[in-house]
C-alpha positions in Angstrom: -47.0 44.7 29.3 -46.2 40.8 28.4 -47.6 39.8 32.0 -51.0 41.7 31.6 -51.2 40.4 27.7 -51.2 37.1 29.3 -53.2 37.6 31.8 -56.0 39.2 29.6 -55.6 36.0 27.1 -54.6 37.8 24.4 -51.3 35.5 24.0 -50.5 32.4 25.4 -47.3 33.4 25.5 -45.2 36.4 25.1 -41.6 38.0 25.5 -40.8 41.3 26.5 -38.2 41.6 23.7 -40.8 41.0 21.2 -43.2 43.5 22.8 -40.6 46.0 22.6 -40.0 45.6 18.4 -43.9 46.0 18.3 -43.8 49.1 19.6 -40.3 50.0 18.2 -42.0 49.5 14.9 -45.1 51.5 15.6 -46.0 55.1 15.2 -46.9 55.5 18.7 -43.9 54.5 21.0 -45.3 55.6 24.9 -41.7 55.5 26.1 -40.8 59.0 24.2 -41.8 62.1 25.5 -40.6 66.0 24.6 -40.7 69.3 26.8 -43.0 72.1 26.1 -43.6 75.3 27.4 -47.6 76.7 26.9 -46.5 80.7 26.1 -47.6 82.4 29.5 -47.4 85.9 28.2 -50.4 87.7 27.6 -48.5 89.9 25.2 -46.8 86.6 23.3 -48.0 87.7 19.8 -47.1 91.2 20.1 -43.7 90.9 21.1 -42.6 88.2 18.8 -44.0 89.2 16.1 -42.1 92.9 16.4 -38.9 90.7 16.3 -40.0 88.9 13.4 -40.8 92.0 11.4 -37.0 92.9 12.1 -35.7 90.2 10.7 -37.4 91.1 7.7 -36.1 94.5 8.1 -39.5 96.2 9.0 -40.6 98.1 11.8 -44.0 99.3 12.8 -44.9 98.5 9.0 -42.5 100.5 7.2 -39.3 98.6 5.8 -35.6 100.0 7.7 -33.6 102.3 6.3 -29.9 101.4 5.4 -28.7 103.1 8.1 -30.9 102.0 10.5 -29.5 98.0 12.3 -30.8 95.0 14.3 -28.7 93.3 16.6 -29.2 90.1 18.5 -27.5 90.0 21.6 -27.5 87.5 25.1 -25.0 85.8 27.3 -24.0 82.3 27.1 -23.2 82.1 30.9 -20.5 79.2 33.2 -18.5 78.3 30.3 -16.4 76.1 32.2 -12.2 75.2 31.3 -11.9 71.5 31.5 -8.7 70.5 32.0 -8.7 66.7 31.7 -6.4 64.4 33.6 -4.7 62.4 30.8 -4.1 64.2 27.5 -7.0 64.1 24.9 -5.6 62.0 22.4 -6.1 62.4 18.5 -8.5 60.7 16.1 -6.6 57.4 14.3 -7.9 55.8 11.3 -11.3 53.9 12.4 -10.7 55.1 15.8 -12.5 58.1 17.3 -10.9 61.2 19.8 -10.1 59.7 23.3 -11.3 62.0 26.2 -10.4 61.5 29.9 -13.9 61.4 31.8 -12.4 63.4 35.0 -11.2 66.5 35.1 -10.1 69.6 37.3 -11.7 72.4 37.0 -9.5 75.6 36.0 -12.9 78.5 36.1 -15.6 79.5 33.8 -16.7 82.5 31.7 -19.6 84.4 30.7 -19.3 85.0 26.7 -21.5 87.9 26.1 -22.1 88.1 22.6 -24.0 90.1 20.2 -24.9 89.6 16.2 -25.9 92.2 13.9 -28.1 89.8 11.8 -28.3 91.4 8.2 -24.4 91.9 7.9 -23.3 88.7 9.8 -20.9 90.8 12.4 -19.8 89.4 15.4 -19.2 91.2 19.1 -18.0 89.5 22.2 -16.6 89.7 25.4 -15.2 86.8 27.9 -16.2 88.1 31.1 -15.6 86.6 34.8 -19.9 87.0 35.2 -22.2 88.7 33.8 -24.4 91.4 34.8 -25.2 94.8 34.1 -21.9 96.2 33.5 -20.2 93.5 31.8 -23.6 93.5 29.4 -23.0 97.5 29.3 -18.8 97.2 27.9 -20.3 95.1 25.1 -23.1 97.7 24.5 -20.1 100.0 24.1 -18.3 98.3 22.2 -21.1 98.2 19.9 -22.7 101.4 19.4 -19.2 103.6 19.8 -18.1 102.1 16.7 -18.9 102.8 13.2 -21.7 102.0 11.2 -23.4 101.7 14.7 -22.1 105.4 16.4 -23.5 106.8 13.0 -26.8 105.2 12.6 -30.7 106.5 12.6 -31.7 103.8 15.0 -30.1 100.2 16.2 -32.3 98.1 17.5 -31.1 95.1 20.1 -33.3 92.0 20.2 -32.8 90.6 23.8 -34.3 88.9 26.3 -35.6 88.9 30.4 -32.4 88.4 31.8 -31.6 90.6 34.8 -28.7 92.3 33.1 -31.4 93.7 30.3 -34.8 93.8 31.7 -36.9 96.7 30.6 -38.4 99.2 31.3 -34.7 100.3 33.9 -32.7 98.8 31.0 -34.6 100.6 28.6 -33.7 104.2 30.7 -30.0 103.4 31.2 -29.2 102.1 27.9 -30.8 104.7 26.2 -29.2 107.3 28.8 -25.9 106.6 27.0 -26.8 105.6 23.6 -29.9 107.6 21.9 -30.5 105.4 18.9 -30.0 102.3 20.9 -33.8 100.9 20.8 -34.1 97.6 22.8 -36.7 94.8 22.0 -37.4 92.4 24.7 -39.1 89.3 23.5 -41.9 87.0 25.2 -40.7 85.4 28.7 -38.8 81.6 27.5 -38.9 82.4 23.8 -35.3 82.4 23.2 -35.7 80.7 19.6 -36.4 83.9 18.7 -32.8 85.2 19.1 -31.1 84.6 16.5 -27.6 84.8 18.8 -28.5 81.9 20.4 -27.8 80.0 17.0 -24.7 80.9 17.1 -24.3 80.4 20.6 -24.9 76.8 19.2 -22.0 76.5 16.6 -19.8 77.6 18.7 -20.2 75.3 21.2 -20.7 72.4 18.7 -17.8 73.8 16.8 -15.5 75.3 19.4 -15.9 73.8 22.8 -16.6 70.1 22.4 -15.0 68.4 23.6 -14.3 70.7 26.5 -10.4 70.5 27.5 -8.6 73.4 28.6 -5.9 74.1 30.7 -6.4 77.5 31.6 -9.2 80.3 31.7 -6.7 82.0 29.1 -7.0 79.3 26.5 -10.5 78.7 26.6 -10.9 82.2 26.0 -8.4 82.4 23.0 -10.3 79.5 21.6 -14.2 81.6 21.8 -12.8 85.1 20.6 -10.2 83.1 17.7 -13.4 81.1 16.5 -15.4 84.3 16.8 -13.0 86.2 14.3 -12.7 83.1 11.8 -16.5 83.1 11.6 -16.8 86.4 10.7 -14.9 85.1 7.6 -17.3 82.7 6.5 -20.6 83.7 8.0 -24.0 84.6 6.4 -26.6 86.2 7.8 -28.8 83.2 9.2 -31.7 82.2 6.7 -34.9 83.0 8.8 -37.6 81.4 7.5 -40.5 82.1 10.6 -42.4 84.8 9.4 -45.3 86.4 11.5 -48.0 84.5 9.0 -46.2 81.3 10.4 -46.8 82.7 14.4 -50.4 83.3 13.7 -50.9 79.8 12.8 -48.4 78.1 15.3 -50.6 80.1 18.0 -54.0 79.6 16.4 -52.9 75.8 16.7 -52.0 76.1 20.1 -55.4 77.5 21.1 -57.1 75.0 19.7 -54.9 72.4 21.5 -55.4 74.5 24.9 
C-alpha cells in the first residue's frame, strides 16, 4: 500500500509502519475478517424459534407445566489426555503457569452431556466414542430417574448429529421413553443449545491447560467439575427471545 501511494503521488514518501497505525486507528481495518454461515434451512425459523419458546417455558403457545422439563443435551467429542513431557510447573508471583509444548498422547473421550436448563442439573458420561448407544446410557440415565421417570413430557433440545437425527431417533427414543419429546434445531445452529455453554466453562475452567497422565484422570477431572458445578450453577440467563429471531432474520434478508 506505501509503493502504490507513491506511485499515485499521493505522498512523496511513505513507510509501511505508518500506513499500518492509519489503519490501526481507523474504523475500517481490511486485514480483519469473521466466519459466517447464511442459515440454509428452509425451516430455520420454525425450528429455532420452538427452542426459544422452551426456554421461556412455552410450547405450541401454552406456558409448561411444572412437571413437564427441557433438557439440552450434545456431545463434546476427542477430548484428548495430554500428558506433557516436563511437569507443568505452578504460577510464581509475576510469573505465569509453565507448560511443556510436546506431549504424548495417553487417548481421548467423548463427554456426552445433557442440562436440564430451568433447574441447572447436570448429566454426563465419559465414553471411549460416541454414537447411538453411548448417547442412549445417558438418555437412561436421564429419564429412569426422578423428577424425569415421573414427568408429563421432557423435552430434549439436540441437534443433527448422527447419534440423534430424527425422524429414526425420534422412533427409538420414544420406543423406550414415552414422554421423551426430542427437538432438533436448524442444521449449524448450535448457539442455540444451551449445553454447548457449558461445554465452554468446562473447557475454559477444567481442561486448560490440557495435562493429564492418564484417560482416568482426565475423566475424574470432567465428572469432579461436573458435580462442583452443580453446586454453584444457575440456570443460564437467555436473553434471545423469538421477537429478536424475527429481526436477526429480517436483517439477514435484507443483506441476502
Amino acid at each position: 500500500m506505501a509503493a502504490q501511494a507513491r506511485q499515485a503521488g499521493i505522498v512523496a514518501t511513505i513507510s509501511g509502519t505508518t500506513i499500518w497505525r492509519w489503519l490501526n486507528e481507523d474504523a475500517i481495518r481490511p486485514w480483519q475478517h469473521r466466519c459466517w454461515i447464511f442459515p440454509r434451512d428452509p425451516n430455520f425459523a420454525e425450528k429455532a424459534g420452538r427452542i426459544l419458546d422452551l426456554y421461556e417455558r412455552v410450547w405450541e403457545g401454552r406456558p409448561l407445566k411444572d412437571d413437564e422439563f427441557v433438557v439440552s443435551a450434545d456431545e463434546k467429542t476427542s477430548i484428548q489426555a495430554r500428558h506433557r513431557r516436563h511437569q507443568t510447573l505452578p504460577t510464581k508471583p509475576g510469573l505465569p503457569m509453565k507448560v511443556e509444548h510436546e506431549y504424548k498422547r495417553r487417548g481421548a473421550w467423548a463427554y456426552i452431556a445433557a442440562l436440564d436448563v430451568h433447574r441447572a442439573k447436570l448429566f454426563g458420561r465419559c465414553e471411549r466414542k460416541n454414537g447411538i448407544e453411548p448417547f442412549d446410557r445417558l438418555v437412561s440415565d436421564v429419564m429412569n430417574q426422578p423428577p424425569y421417570n415421573e414427568a408429563r413430557r421432557v423435552f430434549w433440545i439436540l441437534d443433527n448429529g448422527s447419534a440423534h437425527r430424527a425422524p429414526r431417533c425420534v422412533a427409538r427414543l420414544q420406543a423406550k421413553h414415552p414422554t421423551l419429546f426430542p427437538v432438533h434445531g436448524p442444521v449449524h445452529a448450535s448457539w442455540l443449545n444451551q449445553i454447548e455453554i457449558y461445554f465452554s466453562i468446562l473447557e475454559r475452567k477444567a481442561l486448560t491447560p490440557n495435562d493429564f497422565d492418564s484417560l482416568d484422570s482426565l475423566a475424574w477431572r470432567i465428572i469432579e467439575f461436573q458435580r462442583h458445578y452443580e453446586t454453584i450453577a444457575k440456570p443460564f440467563e437467555w436473553k434471545f427471545t423469538r421477537r429478536d429471531l424475527d429481526e436477526w432474520l429480517q436483517k439477514l434478508g435484507r443483506a441476502a
